[in-house]
N, C-alpha and C positions, 0 to 999 in steps of 0.2 A: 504493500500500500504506500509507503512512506518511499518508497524507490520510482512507482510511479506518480506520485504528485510530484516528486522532483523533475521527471522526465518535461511533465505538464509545463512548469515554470519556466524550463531551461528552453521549451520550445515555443510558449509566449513570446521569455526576451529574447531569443532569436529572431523570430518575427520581426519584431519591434525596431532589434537592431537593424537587420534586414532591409527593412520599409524606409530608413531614414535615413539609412549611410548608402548603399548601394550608388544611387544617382550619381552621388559623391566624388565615390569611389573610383565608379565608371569614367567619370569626367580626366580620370588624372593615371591612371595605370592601364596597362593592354589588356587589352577582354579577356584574356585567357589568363590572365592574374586578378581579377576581381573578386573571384570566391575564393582564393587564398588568402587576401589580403582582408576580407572580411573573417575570413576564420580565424583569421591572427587578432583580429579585433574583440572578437569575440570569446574567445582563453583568454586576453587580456583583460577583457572590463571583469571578467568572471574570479578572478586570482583580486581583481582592485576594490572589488564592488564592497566589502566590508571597512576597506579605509576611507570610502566618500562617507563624509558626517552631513552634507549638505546636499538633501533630496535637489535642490533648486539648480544645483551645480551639472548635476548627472548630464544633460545634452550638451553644455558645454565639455564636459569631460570628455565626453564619447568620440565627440569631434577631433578633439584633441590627440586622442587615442587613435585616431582614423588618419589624422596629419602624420604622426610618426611613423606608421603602419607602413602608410602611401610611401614615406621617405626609406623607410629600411626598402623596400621592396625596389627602389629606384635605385639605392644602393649596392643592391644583392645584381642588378640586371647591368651595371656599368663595370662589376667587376667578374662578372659572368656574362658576355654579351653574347647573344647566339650569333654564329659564325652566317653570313649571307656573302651569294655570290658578288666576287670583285668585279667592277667595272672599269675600264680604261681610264684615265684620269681624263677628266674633262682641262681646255684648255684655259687657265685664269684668265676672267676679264673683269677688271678692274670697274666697278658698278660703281654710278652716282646715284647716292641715296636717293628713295622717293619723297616726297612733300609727307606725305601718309607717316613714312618711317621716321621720318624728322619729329613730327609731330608726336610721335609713339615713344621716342627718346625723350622725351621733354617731361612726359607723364610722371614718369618718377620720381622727376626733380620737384616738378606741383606740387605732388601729393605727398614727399616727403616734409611739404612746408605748410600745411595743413595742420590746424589744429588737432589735437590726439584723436579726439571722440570720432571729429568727420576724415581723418586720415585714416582711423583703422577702418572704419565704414567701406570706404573708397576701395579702402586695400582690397577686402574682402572680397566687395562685388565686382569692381573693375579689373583689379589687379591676377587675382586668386579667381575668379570667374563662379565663385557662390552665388547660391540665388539670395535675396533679400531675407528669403524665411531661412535659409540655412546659413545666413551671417547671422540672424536676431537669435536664432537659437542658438550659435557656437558665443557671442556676445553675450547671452542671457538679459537682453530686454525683449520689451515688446514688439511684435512685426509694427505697428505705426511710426514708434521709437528710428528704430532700423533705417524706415526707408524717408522720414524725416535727415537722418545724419547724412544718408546717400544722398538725397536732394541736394541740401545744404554744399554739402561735401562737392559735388558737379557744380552747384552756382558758382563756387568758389575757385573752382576750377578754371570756367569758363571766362570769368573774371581776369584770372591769370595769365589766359590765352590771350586775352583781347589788349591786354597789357603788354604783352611780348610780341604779338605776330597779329599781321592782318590776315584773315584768313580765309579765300574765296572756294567756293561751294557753286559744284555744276548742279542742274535742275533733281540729278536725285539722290543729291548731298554727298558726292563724293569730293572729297579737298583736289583742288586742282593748283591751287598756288596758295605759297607759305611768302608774305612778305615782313621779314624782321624789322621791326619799328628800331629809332635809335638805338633806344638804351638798353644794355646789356644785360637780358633778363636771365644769362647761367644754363641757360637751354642748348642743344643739339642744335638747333637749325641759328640761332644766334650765332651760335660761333661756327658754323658752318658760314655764315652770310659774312662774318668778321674775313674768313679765312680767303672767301673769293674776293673780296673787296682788295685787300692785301696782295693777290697774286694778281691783281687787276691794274696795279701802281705801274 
């Protein structure tokens, strides 16, 4: 009796974990490693689950426990890398970034100057590519909370943008030109613009 209530339970919070990390999970490891890497999740919260004192903690922990999970496993595949057919070396050609990639260079430096609360927000959803409900839960506030800081967090963004770079958008919003305003706003395309100026004397 008592072996199968346990089985009951252990097959609940499987479920449960299952239901909430999987998506996750998927998003950041190869398909053929995501039910490994949930089962590793899963012996771990199970060995942890008596040192959480703080019911409210638990989905942030989980998460947490799913970030490491994801990183050992990225670890274990870099020093294990499966052997695939070599191709001829292609021949180097020397690429001028794109406006897109300028601008994607620049993100980090934004959001690394962001207040904490709408920087980790940022991080989570932009950066990290969580959904808003699987940031407010790894955060442990409320989904309104969440996508209030994300908001914010983009206004301020866009803000930043519009301070560094003029920024032109074809009819269905793809950036077509990055123009760097004087002042040296510490960005990729700024000192990219610094650089041809200079080579331009």
């Amino acid at each position: 009796m008592l072996r199968a209530r346990v089985l009951r339970v252990n097959s609940v919070l499987w479920h449960d974990v299952d239901a909430r990390l999987r998506p996750f999970i998927a998003r950041r490891v190869d398909r053929q490693d995501v039910d490994d890497v949930l089962q590793n999740v899963f012996l771990k919260m199970q060995r942890g689950l008596t040192s959480l004192r703080d019911e409210e903690r638990l989905t942030p922990w989980l998460f947490q426990i799913a970030r490491n999970a994801i990183a050992d496993n990225l670890r274990a595949r870099q020093r294990h890398p499966v052997a695939e057919p070599v191709d001829p070396p292609a021949p180097v050609v020397e690429e001028t970034p794109t406006q897109e990639h300028l601008l994607a260079a620049c993100i980090a430096v934004f959001v690394a100057r962001l207040p904490s609360p709408y920087r980790e927000a940022v991080t989570l959803v932009e950066l990290e590519g969580l959904t808003i409900k699987e940031a407010a839960e790894m955060s442990n506030i409320s989904l309104p909370g969440m996508k209030s800081r994300v908001q914010r967090g983009r206004a301020q963004l866009r803000i930043a943008f519009d301070a560094c770079c003029q920024i032109a958008l074809d009819v269905r919003g793809k950036v077509v030109e990055v123009t760097p305003r004087p002042t040296d706003c510490g960005c990729a395309s700024s000192r990219t613009a610094s650089r041809r100026s200079e080579s331009s004397r």
